[in-house]
C-alpha positions as CSV (number, residue, x, y, z in Angstrom):
1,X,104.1,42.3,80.1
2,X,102.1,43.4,83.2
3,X,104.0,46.1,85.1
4,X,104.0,46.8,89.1
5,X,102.1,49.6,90.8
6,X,103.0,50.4,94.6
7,X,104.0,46.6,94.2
8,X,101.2,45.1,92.9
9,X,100.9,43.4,89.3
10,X,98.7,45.8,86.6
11,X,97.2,44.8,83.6
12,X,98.5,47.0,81.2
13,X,95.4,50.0,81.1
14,X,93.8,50.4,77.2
15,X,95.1,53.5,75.9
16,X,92.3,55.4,74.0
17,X,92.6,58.6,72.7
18,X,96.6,58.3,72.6
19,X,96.4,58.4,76.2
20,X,99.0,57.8,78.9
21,X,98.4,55.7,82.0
22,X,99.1,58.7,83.5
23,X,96.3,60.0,81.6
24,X,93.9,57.4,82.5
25,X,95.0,57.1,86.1
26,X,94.3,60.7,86.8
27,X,91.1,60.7,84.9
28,X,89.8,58.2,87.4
29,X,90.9,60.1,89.8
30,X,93.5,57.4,91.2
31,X,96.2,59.0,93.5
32,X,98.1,56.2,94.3
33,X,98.5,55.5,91.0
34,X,99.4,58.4,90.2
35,X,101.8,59.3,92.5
36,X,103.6,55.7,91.5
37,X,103.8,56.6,88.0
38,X,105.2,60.2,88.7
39,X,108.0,58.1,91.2
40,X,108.8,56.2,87.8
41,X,109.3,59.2,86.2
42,X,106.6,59.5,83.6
43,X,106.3,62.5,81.2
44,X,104.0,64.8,83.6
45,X,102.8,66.8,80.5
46,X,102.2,64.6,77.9
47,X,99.2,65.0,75.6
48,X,96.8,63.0,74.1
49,X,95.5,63.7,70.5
50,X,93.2,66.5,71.7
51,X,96.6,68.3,73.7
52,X,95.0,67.3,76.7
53,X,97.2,66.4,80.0
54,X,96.6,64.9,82.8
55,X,96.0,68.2,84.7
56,X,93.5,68.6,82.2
57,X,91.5,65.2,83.0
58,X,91.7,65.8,86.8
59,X,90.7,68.9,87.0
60,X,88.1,68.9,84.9
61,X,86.5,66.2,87.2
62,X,87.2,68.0,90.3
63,X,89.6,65.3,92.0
64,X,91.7,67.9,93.8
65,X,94.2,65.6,95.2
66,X,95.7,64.3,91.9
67,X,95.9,67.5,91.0
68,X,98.1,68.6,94.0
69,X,100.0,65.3,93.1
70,X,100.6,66.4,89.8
71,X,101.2,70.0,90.5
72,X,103.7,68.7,93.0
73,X,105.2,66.5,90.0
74,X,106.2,69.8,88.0
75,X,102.7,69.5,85.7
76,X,102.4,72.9,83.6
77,X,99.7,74.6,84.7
78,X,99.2,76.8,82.2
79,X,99.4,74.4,79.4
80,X,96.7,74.5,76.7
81,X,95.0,72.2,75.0
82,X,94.2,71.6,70.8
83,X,91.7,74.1,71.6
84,X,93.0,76.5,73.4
85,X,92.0,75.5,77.1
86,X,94.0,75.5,80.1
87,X,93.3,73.9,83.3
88,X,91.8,76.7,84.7
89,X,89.0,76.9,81.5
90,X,87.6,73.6,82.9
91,X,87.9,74.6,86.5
92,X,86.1,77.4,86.2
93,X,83.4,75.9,83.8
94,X,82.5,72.9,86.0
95,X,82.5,75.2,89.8
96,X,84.8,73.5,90.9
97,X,86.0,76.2,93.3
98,X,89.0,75.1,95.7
99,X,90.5,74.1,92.2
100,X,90.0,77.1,90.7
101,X,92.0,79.2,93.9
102,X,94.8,76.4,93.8
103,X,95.4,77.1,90.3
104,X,95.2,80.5,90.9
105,X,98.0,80.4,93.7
106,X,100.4,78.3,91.1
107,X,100.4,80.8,88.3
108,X,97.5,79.9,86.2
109,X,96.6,82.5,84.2
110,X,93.3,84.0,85.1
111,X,92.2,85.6,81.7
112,X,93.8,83.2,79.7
113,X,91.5,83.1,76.2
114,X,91.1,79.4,74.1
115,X,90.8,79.4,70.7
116,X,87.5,81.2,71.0
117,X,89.0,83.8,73.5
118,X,86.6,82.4,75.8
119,X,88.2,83.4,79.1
120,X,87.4,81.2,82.5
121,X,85.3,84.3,83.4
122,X,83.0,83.5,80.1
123,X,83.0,79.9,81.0
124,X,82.0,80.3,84.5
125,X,79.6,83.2,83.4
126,X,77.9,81.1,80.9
127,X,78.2,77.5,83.1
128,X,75.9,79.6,86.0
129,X,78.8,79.3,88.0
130,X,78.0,82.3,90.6
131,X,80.8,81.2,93.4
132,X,83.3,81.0,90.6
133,X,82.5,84.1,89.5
134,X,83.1,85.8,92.6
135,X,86.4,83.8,93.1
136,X,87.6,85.2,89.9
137,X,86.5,88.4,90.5
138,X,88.4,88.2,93.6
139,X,91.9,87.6,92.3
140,X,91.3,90.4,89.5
141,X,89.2,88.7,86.3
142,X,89.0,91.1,83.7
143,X,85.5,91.7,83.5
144,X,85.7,93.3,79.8
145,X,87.9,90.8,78.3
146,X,85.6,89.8,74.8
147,X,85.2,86.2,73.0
148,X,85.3,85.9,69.2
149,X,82.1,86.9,68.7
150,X,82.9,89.9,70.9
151,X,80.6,88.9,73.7
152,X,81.5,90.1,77.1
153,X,80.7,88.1,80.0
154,X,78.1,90.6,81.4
155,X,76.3,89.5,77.7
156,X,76.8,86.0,78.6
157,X,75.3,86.8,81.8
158,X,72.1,88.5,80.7
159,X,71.0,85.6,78.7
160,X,71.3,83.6,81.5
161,X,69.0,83.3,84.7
162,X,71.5,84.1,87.3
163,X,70.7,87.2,88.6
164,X,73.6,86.9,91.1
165,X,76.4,87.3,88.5
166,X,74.7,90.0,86.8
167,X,75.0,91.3,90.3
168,X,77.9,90.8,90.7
169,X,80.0,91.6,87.0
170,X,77.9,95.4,87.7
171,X,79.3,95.8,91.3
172,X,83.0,94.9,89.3
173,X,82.0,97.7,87.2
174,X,81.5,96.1,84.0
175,X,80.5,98.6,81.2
176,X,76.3,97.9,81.2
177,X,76.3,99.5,77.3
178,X,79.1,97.7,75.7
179,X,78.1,96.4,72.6
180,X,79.1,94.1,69.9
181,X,80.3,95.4,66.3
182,X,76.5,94.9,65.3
183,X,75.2,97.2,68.6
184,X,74.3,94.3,70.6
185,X,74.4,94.9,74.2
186,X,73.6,92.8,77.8
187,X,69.7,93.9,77.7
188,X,69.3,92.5,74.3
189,X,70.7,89.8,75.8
190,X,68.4,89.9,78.6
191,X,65.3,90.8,76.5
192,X,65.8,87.8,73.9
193,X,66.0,85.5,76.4
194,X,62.9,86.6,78.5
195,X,64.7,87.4,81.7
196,X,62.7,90.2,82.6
197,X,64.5,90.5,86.4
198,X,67.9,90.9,84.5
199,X,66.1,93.2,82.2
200,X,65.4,95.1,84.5
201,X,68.5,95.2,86.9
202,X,70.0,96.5,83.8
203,X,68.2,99.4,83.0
204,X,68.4,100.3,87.1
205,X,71.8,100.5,86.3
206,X,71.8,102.6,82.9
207,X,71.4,100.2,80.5
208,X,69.9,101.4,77.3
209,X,66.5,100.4,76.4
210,X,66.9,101.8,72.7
211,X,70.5,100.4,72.1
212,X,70.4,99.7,68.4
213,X,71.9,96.4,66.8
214,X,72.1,96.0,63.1
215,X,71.3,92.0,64.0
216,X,68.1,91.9,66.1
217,X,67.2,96.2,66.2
218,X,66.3,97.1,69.7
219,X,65.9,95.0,72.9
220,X,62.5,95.9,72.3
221,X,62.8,93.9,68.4
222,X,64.6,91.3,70.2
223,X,61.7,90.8,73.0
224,X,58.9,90.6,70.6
225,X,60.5,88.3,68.2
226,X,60.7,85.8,70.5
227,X,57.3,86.2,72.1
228,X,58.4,87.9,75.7
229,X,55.4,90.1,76.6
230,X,56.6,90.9,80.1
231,X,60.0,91.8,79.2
232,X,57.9,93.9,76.0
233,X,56.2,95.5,79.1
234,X,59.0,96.5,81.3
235,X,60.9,98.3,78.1
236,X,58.3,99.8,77.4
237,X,57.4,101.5,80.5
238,X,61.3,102.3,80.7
239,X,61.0,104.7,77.4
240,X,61.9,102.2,74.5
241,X,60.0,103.2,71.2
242,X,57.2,101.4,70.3
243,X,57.8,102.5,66.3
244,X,61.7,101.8,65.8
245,X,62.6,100.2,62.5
246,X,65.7,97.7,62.1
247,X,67.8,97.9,58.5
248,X,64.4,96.0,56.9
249,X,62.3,98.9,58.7
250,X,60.7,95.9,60.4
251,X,58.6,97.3,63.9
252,X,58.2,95.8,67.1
253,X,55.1,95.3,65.7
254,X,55.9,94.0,62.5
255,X,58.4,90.7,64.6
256,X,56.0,89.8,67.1
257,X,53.1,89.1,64.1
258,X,55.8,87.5,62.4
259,X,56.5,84.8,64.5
260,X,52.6,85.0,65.9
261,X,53.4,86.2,69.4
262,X,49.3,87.3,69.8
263,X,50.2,88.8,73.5
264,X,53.4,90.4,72.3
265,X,51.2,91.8,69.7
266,X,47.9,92.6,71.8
267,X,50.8,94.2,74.6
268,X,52.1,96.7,71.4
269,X,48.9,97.6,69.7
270,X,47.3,98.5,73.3
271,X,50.6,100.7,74.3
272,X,50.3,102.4,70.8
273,X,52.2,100.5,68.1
274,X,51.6,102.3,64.4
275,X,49.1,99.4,63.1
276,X,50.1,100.0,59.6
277,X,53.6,100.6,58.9
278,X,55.3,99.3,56.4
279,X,58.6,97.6,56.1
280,X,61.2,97.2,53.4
281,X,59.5,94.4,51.5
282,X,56.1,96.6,51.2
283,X,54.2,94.6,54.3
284,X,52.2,96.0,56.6
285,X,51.5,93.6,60.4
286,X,48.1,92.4,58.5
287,X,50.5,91.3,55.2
288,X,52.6,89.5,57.9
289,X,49.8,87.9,59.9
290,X,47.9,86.7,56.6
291,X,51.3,85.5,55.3
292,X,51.6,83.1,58.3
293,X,47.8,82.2,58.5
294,X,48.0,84.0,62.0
295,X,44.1,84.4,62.5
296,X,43.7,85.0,65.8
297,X,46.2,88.2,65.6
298,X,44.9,88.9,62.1
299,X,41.1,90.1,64.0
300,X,42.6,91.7,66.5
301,X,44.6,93.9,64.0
302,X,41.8,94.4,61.9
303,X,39.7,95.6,65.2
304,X,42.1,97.8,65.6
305,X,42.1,99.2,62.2
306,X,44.6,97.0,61.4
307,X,45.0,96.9,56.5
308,X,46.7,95.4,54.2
309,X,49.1,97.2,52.0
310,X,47.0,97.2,49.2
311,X,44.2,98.7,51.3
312,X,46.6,101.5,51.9
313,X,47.3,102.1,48.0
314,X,51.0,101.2,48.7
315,X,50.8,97.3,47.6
316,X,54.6,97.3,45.0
């Protein structure tokens, strides 16, 4: 049977997802019918089969007045979804920013961590959300909080290219240094990713250049792995070691041949690299470049005096 909405006849909505029609009123951001259904007395908070409500749906499309309506219907603000998120989490992920202070000013909880302990910080941090940011950072973000892979949002940050909430996370004092378990800090973030401007903000501001993880070795490692020969540069010139080994005594060196980064490599050899060493598994750069039938970088080793192990009488 159809049903009446402000007086008119409805087909009855289809209900996917065990949705309401509360649900699927709010998610196309339709006041009026919302407001009717709240008159009628519908369950504000109920959940579909992924424990989202309908503040959920509204706000994460941004349709701020359903979610006054809803708010003014008693919604939960702070209720959390299968995984973990509340209404804030998509707020802050999407920018949308006069949603994020209205939540705010009902009680949401500002450091509130999903499943992953991804905070709305982290997902406005990692969404490039920069006017978010400062909006949480306003009403007292923790700027330390960690996720479950123990990432802070400065980390999240430095991989990114938003050099305006780096800014800002360091001018809310967060700790440039802090590392993962495995020694992982914001400019190994910053130096993986090739965001030599972040790079080298950080290192203005303290940051390590021979922080040591047991995952990816220094920021140096990191940069020349994945083929960043301005960020390579900038460490270098900041004091990171050219000959620093990782747990498979793997160089600088030693990762940019192996993943044929010739620039990386012509950038290392030219500052100084050791042309020869020799890593856990009894390679030299020249095993590693003939390995990968890296040509161009194998001559410009051997120019540079450049052997094999077996050359060097240490072939296992």
């Amino acid at each position: 049977m159809n049903r009446q909405i402000n007086g008119l006849p409805q087909q009855k909505l289809a209900m996917p997802n065990d949705s309401t029609e509360l649900h699927i009123a709010a998610q196309k951001g339709d006041n009026e019918a919302v407001a009717a259904l709240l008159r009628e007395g519908v369950a504000v908070d109920a959940e579909d089969r992924y424990g989202r409500t309908s503040l959920h749906l509204a706000t994460e499309k941004g349709y701020v007045d359903v979610v006054h309506q809803l708010i003014r219907g008693k919604a939960e603000v702070n209720a959390t979804t299968r995984a973990g998120w509340t209404a804030l989490h998509y707020a802050s992920m999407s920018g949308h920013n006069e949603l994020v202070k209205l939540l705010l000013s009902v009680g949401s909880h500002i450091d509130a961590p999903n499943k992953e302990k991804m905070t709305p910080m982290h997902f406005a941090v990692r969404s490039g959300q920069g006017y978010t940011v400062l909006v949480l950072l306003n009403h007292g973000a923790s700027v330390s909080v960690r996720n479950m892979f123990d990432e802070t949002p400065l980390m999240l940050a430095a991989g990114g290219n938003n050099e305006l909430i780096v800014r800002s996370l360091i001018k809310a004092n967060a700790e440039i240094n802090a590392s993962t378990g495995m020694g992982e800090t914001a400019l190994h973030w910053a130096a993986r990713n090739g965001r030599r401007n972040i790079a080298s903000l950080l290192i203005e501001n303290g940051a390590n250049v021979n922080a040591h993880s047991g995952d990816v070795g220094t920021p140096l490692m990191a940069a020349s792995a994945d083929g960043h020969p301005t960020v390579g540069a900038l460490l270098i010139r900041s004091g990171a070691r050219l000959d620093a080994v990782d747990r498979l005594r793997m160089t600088s060196l030693h990762w940019a041949v192996r993943y044929d980064h010739a620039r990386v490599v012509s950038l290392l050899v030219n500052k100084g690299a050791q042309i020869n060493s020799i890593n856990n598994s009894g390679e030299t750069p020249m095993d590693l470049a003939a390995e990968h039938s890296a040509d161009d970088i194998l001559t410009l080793l051997r120019r540079r005096g450049g052997k094999h192990a077996h050359e060097l009488g240490t072939d296992p």
